[in-house]
C-alpha positions as CSV (number, residue, x, y, z in Angstrom):
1,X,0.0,0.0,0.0
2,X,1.4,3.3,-1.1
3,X,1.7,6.0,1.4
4,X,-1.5,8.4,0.4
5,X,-3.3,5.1,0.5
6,X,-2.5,4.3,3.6
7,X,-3.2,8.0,5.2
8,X,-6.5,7.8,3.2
9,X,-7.3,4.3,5.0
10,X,-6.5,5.8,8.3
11,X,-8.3,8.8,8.1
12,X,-11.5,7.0,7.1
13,X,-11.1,4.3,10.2
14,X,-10.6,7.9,12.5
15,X,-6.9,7.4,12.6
16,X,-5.5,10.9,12.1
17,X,-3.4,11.8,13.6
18,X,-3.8,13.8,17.0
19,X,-2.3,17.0,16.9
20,X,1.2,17.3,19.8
21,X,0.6,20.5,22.4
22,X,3.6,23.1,21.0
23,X,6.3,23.1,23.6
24,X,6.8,26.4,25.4
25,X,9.5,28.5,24.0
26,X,12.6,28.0,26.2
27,X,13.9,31.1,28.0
28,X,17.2,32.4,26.5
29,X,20.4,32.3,28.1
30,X,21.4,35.0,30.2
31,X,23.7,37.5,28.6
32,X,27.7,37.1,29.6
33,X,28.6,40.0,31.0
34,X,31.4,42.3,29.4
35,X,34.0,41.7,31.8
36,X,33.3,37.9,31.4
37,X,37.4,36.5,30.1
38,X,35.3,35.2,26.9
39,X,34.5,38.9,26.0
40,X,37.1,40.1,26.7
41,X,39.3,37.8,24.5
42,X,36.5,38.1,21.9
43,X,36.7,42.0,22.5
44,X,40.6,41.6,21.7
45,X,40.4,39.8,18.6
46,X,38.4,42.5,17.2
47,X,40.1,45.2,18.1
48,X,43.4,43.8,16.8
49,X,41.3,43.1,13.6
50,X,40.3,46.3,13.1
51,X,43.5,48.1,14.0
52,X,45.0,46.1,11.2
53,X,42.7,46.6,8.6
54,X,43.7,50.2,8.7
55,X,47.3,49.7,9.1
56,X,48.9,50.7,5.9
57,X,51.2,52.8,3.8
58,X,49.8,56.0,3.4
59,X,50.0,56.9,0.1
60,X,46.8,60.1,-0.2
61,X,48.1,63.0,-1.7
62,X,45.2,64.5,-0.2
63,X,46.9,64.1,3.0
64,X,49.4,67.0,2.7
65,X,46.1,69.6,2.0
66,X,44.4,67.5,4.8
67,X,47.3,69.1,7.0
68,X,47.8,72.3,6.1
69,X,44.1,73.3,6.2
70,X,44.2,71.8,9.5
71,X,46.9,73.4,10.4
72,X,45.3,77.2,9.4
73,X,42.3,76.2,10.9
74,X,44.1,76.2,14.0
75,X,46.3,79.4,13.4
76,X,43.4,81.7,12.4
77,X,40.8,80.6,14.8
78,X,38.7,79.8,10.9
79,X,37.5,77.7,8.4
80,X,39.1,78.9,5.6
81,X,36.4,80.6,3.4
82,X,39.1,81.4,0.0
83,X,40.6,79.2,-1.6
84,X,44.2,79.5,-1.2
85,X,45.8,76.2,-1.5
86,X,46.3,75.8,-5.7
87,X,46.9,77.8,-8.9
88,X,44.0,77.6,-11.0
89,X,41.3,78.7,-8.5
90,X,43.2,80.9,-6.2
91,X,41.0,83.3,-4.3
92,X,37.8,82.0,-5.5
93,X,34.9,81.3,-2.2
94,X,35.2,77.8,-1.7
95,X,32.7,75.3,0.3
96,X,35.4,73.2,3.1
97,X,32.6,70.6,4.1
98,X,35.6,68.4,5.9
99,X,37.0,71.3,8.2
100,X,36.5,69.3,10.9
101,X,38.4,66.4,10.2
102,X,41.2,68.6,9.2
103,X,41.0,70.1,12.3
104,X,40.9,67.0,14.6
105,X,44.0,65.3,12.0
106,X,46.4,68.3,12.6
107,X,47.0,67.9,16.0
108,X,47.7,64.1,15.6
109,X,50.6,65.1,13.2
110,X,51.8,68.1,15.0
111,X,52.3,65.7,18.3
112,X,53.5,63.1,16.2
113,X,54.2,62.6,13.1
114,X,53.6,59.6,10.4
115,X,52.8,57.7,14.1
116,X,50.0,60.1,14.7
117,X,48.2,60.1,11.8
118,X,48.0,56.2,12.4
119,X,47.1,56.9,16.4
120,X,44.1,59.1,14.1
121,X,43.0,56.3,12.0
122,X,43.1,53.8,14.8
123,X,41.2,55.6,17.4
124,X,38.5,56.7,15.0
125,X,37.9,53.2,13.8
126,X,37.7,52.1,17.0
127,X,35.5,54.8,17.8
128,X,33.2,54.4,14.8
129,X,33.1,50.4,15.4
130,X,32.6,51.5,19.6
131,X,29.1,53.5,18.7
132,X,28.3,49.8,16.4
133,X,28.4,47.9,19.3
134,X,26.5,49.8,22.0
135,X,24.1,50.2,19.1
136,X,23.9,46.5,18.7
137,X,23.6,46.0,22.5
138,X,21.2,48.7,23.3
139,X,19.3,46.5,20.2
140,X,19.2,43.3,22.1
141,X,22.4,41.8,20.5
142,X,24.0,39.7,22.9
143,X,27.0,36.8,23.5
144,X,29.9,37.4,21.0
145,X,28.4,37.8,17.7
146,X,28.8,41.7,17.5
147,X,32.7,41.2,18.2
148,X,32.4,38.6,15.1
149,X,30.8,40.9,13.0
150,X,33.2,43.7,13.8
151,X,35.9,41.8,13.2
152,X,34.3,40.8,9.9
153,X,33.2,43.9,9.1
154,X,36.6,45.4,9.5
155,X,38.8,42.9,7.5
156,X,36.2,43.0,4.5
């Protein structure tokens, strides 16, 4: 007897199957807490991650205008409002939407150099991953998956 047969047969004799009472829905685990060693070794990883995926030659030669608008900025008290820095549009009004990083990079190479501007890109990853993962938690993410994705995220 094939199979439909048989559930054909059954249901005719009043053999259907009685229907299994759902099992509640088990209570998750509680949260580790951040200074668990499991964290913190996860926490690790992902910060050593992240500081390497933005450890490398810097070859912008953006950078060097980066500087020395940064580096006005902080002489004249002012976002340079003239252009000033080339040729072919000297003294024309110009629109600096990035003043701010300019003026938050400066300081890092005035203090220290090549070294600096890596101390810059480290602490602003960090930083920018940091607001991620409070995000994530104040979202209900839990255990070590937002280290994972960090770490992810930041070697992709």
């Amino acid at each position: 007897m094939k199979r439909r047969e048989k559930a054909g047969a059954r249901a005719k004799a009043g053999g259907a199957r009685k229907a299994v009472p759902a099992r509640a829905a088990a209570a998750p685990a509680p949260a580790l807490p951040l200074s668990h060693p499991a964290m913190l070794a996860a926490a690790l990883v992902a910060v050593a991650c992240l500081v390497v995926s933005v450890t490398f030659l810097i070859d912008d030669p953006d950078l060097w205008q980066h500087l020395r608008v940064g580096r006005a900025i902080w002489e004249t008290h002012s976002i340079p409002m003239t252009q000033v820095w080339c040729w072919p549009t000297y003294g024309e009004l110009q629109v600096l939407p990035s003043w701010a990083f300019r003026a938050l990079l400066w300081p890092f190479w005035q203090l220290a150099g090549v070294p600096g501007i890596f101390t810059w890109r480290w602490l602003a990853t960090l930083g920018a991953f940091g607001f991620g993962f409070a995000a994530a938690r104040r979202m209900g993410a839990r255990g070590l998956t937002p280290f994972l994705v960090a770490a992810v995220a930041g070697l992709t």
